[in-house]
KEGU-566884 format. One record per residue: y, x, z of N, C-alpha, C in turn. Coordinates in nm, 3 decimals. Atoms other than C-alpha are relative to their C-alpha. Example, Ala and Ser with C-alpha at 12.3 -4.5 7.8 and 13.67 -1.06 7.14 Angstrom:
<nodes>
+---------+---------+---------+---------+---------+---------+---------+---------+---------+
!    n.c2 !    n.c1 !    n.c3 !   ca.c2 !   ca.c1 !   ca.c3 !    c.c2 !    c.c1 !    c.c3 !
+---------+---------+---------+---------+---------+---------+---------+---------+---------+
!  -0.119 !   0.089 !   0.000 !  -0.450 !   1.230 !   0.780 !   0.120 !   0.090 !   0.000 !
!  -0.119 !  -0.082 !  -0.006 !  -0.106 !   1.367 !   0.714 !   0.109 !  -0.077 !   0.073 !
+---------+---------+---------+---------+---------+---------+---------+---------+---------+
</nodes>
This chain:
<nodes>
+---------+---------+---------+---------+---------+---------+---------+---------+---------+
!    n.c2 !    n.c1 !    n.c3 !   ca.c2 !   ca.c1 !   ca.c3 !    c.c2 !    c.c1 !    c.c3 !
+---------+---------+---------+---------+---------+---------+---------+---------+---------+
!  -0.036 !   0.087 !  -0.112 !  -8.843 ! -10.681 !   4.040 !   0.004 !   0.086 !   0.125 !
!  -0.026 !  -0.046 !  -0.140 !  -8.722 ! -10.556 !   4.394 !   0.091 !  -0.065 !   0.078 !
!  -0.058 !   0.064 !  -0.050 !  -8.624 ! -10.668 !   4.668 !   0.140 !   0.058 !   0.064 !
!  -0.135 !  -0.074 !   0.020 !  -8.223 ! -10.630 !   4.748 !   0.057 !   0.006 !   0.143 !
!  -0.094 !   0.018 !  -0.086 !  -8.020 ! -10.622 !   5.082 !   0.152 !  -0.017 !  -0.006 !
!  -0.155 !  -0.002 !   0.043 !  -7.694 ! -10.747 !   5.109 !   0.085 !   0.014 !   0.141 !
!  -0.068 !   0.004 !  -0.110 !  -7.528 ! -10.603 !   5.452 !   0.094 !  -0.028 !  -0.005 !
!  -0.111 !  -0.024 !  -0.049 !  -7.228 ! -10.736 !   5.569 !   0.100 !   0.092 !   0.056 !
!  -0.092 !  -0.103 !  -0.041 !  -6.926 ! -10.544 !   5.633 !   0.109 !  -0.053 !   0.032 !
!  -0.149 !  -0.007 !  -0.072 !  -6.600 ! -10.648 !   5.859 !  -0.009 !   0.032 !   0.098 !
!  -0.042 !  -0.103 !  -0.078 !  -6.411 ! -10.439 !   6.005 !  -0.051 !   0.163 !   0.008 !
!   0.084 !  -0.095 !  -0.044 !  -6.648 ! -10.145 !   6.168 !  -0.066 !  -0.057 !   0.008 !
!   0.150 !   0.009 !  -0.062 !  -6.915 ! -10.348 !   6.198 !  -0.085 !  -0.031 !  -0.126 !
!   0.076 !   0.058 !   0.126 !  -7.188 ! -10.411 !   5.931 !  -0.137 !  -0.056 !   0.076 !
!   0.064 !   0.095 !   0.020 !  -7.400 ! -10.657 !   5.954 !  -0.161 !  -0.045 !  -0.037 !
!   0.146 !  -0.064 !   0.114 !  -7.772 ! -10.576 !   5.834 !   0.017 !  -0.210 !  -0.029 !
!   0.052 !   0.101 !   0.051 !  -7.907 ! -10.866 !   5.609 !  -0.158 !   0.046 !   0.027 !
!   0.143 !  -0.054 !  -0.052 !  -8.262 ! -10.875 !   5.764 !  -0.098 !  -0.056 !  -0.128 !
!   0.076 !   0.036 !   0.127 !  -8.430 ! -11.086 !   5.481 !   0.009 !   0.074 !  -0.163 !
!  -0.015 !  -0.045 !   0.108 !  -8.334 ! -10.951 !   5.167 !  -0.049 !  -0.097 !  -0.090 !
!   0.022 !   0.134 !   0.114 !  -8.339 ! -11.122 !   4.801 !  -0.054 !   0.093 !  -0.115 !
!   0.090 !  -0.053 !   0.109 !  -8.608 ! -11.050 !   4.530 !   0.092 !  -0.028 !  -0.131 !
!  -0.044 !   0.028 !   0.160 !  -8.434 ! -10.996 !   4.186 !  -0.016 !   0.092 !  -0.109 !
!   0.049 !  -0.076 !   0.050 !  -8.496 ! -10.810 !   3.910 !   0.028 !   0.106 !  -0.049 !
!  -0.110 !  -0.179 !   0.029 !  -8.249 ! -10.511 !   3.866 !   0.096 !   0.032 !   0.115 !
!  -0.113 !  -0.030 !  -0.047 !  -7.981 ! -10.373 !   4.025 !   0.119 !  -0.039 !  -0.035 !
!  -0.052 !   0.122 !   0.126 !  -7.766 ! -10.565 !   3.738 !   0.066 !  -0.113 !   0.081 !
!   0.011 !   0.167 !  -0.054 !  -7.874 ! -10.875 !   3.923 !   0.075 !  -0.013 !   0.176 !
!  -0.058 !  -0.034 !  -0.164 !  -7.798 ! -10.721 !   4.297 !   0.133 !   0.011 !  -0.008 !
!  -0.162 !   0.021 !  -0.025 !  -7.459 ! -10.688 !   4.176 !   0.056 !  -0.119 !  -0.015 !
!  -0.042 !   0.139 !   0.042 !  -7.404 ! -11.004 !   4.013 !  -0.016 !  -0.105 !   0.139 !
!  -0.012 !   0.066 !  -0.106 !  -7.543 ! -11.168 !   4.325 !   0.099 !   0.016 !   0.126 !
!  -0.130 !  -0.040 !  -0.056 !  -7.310 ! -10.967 !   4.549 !   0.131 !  -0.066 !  -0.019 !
!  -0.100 !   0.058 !   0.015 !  -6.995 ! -11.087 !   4.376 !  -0.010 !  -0.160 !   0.043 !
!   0.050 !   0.143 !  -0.036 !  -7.160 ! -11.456 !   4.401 !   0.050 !  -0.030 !   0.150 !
!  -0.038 !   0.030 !  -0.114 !  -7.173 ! -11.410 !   4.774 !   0.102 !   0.002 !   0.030 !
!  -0.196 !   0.029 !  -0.008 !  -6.806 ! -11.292 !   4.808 !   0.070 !  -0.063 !  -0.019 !
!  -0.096 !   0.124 !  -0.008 !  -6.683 ! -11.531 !   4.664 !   0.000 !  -0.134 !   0.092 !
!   0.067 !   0.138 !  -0.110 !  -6.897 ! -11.824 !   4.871 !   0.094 !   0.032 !   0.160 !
!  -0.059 !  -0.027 !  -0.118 !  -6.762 ! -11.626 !   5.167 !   0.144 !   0.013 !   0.024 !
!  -0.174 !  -0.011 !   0.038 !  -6.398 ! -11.568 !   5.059 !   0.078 !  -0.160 !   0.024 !
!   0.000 !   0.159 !   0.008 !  -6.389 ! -11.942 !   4.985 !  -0.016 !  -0.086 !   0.148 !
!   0.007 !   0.103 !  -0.123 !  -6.515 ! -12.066 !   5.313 !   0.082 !   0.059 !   0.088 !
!  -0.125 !  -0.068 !  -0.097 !  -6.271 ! -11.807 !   5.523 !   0.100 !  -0.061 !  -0.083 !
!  -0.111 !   0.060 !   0.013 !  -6.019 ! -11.990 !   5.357 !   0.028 !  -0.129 !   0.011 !
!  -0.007 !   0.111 !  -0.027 !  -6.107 ! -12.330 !   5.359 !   0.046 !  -0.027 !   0.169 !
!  -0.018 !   0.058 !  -0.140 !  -6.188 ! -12.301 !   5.738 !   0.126 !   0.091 !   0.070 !
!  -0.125 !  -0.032 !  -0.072 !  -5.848 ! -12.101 !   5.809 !  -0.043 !   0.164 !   0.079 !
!   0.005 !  -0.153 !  -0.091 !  -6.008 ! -11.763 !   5.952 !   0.055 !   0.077 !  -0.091 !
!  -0.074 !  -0.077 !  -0.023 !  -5.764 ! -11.508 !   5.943 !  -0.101 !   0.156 !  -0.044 !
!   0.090 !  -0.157 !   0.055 !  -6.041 ! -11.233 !   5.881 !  -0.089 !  -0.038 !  -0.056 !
!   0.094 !   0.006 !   0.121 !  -6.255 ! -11.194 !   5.612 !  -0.025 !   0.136 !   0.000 !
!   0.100 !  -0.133 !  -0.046 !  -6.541 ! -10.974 !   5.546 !   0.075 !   0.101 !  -0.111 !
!  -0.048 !  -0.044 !   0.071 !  -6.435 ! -10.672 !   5.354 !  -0.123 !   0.046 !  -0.066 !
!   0.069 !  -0.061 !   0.092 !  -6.726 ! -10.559 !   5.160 !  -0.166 !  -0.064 !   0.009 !
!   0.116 !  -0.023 !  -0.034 !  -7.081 ! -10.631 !   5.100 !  -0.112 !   0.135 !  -0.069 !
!   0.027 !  -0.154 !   0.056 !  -7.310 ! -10.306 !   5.083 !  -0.168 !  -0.048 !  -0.082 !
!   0.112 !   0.047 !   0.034 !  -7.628 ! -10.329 !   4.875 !  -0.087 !   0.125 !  -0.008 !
!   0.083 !  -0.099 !  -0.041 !  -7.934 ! -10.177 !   4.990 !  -0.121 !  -0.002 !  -0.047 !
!   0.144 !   0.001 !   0.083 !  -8.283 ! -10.102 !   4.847 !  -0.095 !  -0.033 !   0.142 !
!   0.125 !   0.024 !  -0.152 !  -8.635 ! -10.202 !   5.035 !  -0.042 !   0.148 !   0.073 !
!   0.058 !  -0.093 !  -0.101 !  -8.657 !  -9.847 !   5.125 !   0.195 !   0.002 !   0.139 !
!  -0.127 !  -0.026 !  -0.049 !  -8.276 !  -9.903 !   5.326 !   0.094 !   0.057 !  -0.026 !
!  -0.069 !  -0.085 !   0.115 !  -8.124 !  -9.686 !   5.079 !   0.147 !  -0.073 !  -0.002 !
!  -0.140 !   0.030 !   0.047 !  -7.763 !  -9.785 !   5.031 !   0.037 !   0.029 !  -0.119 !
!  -0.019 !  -0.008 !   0.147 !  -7.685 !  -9.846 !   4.660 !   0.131 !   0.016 !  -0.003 !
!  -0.154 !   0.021 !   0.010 !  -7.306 !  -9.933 !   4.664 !   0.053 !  -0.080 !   0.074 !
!  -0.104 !   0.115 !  -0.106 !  -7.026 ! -10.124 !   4.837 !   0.070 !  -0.089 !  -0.104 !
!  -0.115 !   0.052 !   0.026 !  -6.897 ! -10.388 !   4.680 !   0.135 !  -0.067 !   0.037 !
!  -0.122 !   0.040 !  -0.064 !  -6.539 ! -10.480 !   4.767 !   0.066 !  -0.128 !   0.054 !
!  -0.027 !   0.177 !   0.040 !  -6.417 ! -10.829 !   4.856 !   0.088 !   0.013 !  -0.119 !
!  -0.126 !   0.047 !   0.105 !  -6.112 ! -10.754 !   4.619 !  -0.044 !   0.031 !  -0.158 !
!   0.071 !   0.064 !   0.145 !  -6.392 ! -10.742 !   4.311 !   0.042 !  -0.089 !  -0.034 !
!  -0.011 !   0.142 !   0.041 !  -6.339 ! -11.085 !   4.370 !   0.112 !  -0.067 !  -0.007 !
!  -0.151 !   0.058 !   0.003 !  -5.971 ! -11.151 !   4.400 !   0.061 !   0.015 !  -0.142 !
!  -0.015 !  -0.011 !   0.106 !  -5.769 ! -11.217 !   4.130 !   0.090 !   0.090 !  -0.025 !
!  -0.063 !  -0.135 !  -0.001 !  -5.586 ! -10.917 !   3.951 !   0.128 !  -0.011 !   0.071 !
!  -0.134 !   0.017 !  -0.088 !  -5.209 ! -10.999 !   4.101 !  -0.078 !   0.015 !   0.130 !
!   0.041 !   0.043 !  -0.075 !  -5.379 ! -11.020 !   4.412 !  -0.061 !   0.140 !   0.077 !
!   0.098 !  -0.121 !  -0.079 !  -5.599 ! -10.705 !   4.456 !   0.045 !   0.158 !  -0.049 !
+---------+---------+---------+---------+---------+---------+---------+---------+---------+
</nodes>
């Protein structure tokens, strides 16, 4: 078990996630990642904004930066 960060990323700016989410791999930090992208993809489209985030980065409890995942993980293949 550890706990995960999931910073935001649009544009140049990122976003820290100050809480972070306890799960039990790195496995799980990705799986949750895609989760969020999509929640967030979904509501920039419902509510009509024009920009959407491009990535979320996932970080360890020491601030470590694990990886970036992409928004266009989450798009569908024609698409990305």
């Amino acid at each position: 078990m550890g706990r995960f960060y999931f910073h935001l990323r649009v544009g140049n700016e990122l976003t820290p996630d100050e809480e972070g989410t306890d799960l039990p791999d790195f496995s799980a930090a990705q799986r949750e990642a895609l989760l969020a992208l999509r929640e967030l993809l979904a509501e920039a489209i419902k509510s009509g904004r024009r920009e959407i985030p491009e990535a979320l980065v996932i970080a360890d409890e020491a601030g470590r930066e694990l990886c970036t995942v992409p928004i266009a993980a989450v798009l569908p293949r024609p698409l990305n």
